[in-house]
C-alpha positions in Angstrom: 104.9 142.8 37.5 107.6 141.7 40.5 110.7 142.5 41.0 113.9 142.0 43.0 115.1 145.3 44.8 117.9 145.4 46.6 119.6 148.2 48.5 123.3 147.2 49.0 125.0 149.5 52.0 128.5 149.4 54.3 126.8 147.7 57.3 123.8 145.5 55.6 122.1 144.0 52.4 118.4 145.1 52.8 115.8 143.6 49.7 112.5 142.8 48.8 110.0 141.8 46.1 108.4 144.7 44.7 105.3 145.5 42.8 105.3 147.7 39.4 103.1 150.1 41.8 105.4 150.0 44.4 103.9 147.5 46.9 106.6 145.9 49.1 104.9 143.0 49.5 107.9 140.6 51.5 111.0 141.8 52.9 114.7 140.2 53.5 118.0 141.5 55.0 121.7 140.2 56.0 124.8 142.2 57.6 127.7 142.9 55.4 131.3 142.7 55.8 133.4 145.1 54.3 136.6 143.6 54.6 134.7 140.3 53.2 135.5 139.7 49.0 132.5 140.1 46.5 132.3 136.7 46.0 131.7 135.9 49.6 129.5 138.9 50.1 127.0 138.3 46.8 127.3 134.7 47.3 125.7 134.8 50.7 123.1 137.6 49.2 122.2 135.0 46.6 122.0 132.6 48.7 119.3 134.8 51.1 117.3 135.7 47.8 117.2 131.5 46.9 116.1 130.9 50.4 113.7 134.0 50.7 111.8 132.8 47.0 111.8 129.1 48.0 108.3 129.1 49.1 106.8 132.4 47.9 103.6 132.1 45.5 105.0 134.5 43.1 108.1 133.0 42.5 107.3 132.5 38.8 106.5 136.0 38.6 109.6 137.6 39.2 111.1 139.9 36.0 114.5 140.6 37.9 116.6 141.6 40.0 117.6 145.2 40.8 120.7 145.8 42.8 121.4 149.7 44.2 125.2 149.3 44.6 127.6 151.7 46.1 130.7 153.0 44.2 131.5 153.6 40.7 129.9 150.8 38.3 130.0 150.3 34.2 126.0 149.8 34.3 125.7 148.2 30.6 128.8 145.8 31.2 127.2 144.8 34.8 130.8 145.4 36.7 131.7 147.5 39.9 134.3 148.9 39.2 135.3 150.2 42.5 133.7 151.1 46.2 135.7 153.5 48.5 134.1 151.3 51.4 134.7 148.1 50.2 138.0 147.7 49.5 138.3 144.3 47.6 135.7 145.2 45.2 137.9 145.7 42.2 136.4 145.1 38.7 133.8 142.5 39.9 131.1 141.3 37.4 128.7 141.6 39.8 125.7 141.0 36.9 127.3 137.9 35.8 127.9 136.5 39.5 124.3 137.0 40.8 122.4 136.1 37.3 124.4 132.9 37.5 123.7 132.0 41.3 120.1 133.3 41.0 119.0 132.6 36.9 117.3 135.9 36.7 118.0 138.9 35.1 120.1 141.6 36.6 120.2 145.4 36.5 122.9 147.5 38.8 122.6 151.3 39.5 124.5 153.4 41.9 122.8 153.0 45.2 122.1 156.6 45.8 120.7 157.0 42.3 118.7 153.7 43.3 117.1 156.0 46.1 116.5 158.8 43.7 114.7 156.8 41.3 112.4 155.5 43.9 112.2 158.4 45.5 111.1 160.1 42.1 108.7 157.4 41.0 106.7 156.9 44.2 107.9 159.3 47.3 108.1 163.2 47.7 109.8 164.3 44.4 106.7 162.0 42.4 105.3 165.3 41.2 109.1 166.8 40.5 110.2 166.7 37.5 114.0 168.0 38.3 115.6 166.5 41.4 118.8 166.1 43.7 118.9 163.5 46.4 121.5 163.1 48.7 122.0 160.4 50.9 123.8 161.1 54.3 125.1 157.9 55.5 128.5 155.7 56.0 129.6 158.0 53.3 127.3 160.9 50.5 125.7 159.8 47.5 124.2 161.6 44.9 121.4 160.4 42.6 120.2 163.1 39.9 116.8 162.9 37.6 116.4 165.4 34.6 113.1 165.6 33.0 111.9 162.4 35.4 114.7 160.5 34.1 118.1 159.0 35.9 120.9 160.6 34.9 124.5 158.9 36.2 126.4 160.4 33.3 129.0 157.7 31.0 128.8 154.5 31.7 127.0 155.1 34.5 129.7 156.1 36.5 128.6 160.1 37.2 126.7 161.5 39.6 129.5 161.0 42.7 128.2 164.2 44.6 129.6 163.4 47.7 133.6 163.6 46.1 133.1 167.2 45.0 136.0 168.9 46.9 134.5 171.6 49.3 138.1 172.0 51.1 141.1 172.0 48.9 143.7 169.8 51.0 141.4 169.0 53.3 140.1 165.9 55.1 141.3 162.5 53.6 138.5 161.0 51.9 137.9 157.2 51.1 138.0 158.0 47.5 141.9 158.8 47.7 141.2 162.5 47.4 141.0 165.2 49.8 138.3 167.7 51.1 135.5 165.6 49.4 132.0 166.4 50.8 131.9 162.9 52.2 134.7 163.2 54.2 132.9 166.2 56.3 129.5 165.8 55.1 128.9 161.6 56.2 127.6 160.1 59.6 131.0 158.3 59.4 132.7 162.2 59.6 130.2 163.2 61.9 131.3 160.3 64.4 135.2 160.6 64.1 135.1 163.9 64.8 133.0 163.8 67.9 135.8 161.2 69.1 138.6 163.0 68.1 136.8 166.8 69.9 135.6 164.9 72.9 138.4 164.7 75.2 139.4 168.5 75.0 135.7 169.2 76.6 135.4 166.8 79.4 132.0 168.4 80.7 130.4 167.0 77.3 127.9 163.9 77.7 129.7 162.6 74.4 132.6 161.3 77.0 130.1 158.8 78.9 128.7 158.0 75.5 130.9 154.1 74.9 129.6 153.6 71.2 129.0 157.4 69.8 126.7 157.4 66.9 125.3 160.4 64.3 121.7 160.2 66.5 123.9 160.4 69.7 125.3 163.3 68.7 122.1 165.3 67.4 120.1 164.4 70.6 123.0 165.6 73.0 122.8 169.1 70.8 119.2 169.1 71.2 120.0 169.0 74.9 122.3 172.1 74.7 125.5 169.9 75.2 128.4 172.7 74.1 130.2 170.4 72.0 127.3 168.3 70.6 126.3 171.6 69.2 129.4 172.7 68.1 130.2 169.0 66.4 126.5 169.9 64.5 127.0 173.5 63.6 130.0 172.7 61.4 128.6 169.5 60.5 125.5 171.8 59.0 128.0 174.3 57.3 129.9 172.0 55.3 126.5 170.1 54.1 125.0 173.4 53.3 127.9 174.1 51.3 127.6 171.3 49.7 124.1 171.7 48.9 124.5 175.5 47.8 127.1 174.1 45.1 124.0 172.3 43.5 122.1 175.0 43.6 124.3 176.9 41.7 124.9 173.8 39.2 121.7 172.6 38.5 119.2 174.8 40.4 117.2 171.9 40.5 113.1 171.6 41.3 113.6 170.1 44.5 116.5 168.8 47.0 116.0 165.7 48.9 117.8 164.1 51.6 117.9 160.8 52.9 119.6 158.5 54.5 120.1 158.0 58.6 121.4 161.5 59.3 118.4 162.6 57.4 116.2 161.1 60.0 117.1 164.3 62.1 114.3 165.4 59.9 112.7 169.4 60.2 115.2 170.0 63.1 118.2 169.1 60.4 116.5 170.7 57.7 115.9 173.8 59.2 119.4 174.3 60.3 120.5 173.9 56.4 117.7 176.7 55.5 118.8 179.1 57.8 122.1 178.8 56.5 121.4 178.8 53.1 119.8 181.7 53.1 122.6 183.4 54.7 125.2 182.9 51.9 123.5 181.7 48.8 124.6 183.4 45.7 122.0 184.9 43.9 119.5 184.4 47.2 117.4 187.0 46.6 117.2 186.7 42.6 117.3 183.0 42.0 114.3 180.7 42.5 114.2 179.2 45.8 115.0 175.3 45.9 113.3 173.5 48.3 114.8 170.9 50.5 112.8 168.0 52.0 113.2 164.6 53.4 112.7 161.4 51.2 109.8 159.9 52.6 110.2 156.6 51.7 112.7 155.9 54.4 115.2 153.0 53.7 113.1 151.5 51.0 113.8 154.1 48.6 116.9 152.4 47.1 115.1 149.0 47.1 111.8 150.0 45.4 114.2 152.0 43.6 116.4 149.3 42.0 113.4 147.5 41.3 112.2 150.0 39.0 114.7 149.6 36.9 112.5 146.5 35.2 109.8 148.7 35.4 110.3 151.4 33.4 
């Protein structure tokens, strides 16, 4: 079996045909616009899958399509019902819209529950049967499998573990609320506050630095820039926060990261240990839960989506 997967994110559209062993066997991507309507921005996605098919020899093959969509969706009706990043997507059929322009079937998950799913099916947590992911990007998702299966609560709209509130009045958050996860948690969060710190240490490499990224800022701490590592020692309390809070929910089989941030890989990772075993509750009586990185890198949420025809 084939099928569509595609991985829908704040800066681009990133799909491919997938195999039900997870083979990627050809890829596609285009930018997005968030200010752009849905219409626009899943009319020129269609239009890339049309073009990327035309003159593939297993065309005829292809079940569906997945689609790994960020914000809070009604899965069995096909609609998004809202994304915090993309401000015009209000109640959009998004399942009716691409089966029309593409004559295929259509499935839509959450995108970081997309990532999980792959992640549990064919990457690290394949042999977990209990599992948290969290995706450290433009802003935190959450993706959640009990007993190997996807859980994203009614409707499919649970499972928003970036907008727990880890600061009560805290940072404005894209959701509307405030001290949400994502909000200190995100690359995006990382990034504004390395603009807004940067001027009051004018020493700090960050201030030669024209287009400051999350990677910009992790290689400058590495270097033993004062504020780079200041900027990542908070950055690493409030995720470890965050991630202690699951602990205590769910105590789950494993933790997994993903996402660019996540790319920081052991020297990230072992930053969240340290602290977590500083102040988790129950530390020394409570099983351990691992952390690791996703390892299938930024085809998780495609091969993801894809399963969806799959299982």
């Amino acid at each position: 079996m084939i099928a569509i997967g595609v991985d829908i994110g704040g800066t681009s559209i990133k799909g491919a045909a997938i195999t039900d062993k997870g083979e990627i066997l050809d890829r596609f991507s285009l930018k997005m616009d968030r200010s752009a309507s849905p219409e626009i921005s899943f009319g020129a996605m269609c239009d890339e899958i049309n073009e990327f098919l035309k003159n593939k020899p297993y065309k005829n093959e292809i079940i569906g399509v997945g689609l790994g969509v960020p914000g809070i969706l009604n899965r069995e009706l096909g609609i998004v019902k809202s994304s915090p990043n993309m401000p015009k997507w209000i109640n959009f059929k998004i399942s009716d819209f691409v089966q029309k322009n593409l004559n295929l079937p259509v499935k839509i998950v959450n995108d970081a529950s997309s990532a999980a799913l792959g992640e549990a099916k064919f990457g690290t947590g394949k042999n977990y049967k209990n599992i948290v992911m969290i995706t450290l990007g433009t802003g935190v998702g959450g993706g959640i499998i009990i007993d190997g299966k996807l859980y994203d609560g009614l409707g499919g709209t649970g499972a928003q573990l970036g907008h727990s509130v880890i600061r009560l009045n805290g940072r404005q958050c894209s959701c509307g609320r405030r001290g949400c996860l994502e909000a200190y948690a995100s690359a995006t969060a990382l990034i504004k506050q390395a603009y807004i710190k940067k001027e009051k240490y004018p020493d700090s490499e960050l201030n030669k630095v024209e287009n400051i990224d999350a990677k910009c800022v992790f290689d400058l701490a590495r270097a033993d820039d004062k504020l780079a590592k200041k900027l990542v020692k908070k950055y690493v309390t409030y995720l470890s926060e965050g991630l202690l809070n699951i602990c205590n929910e769910f105590r789950p089989d494993l933790i997994l990261l993903s996402g660019g941030v996540a790319n920081e890989g052991y020297y990230l990772i072992k930053k969240i240990e340290s602290y977590m075993k500083r102040h988790n509750y129950g530390y020394l009586n409570a099983p351990k839960v691992p952390i690791k990185l996703a390892s299938l890198g930024y085809d998780s949420g495609k091969i993801g989506a894809a399963t969806l025809f799959f299982d």
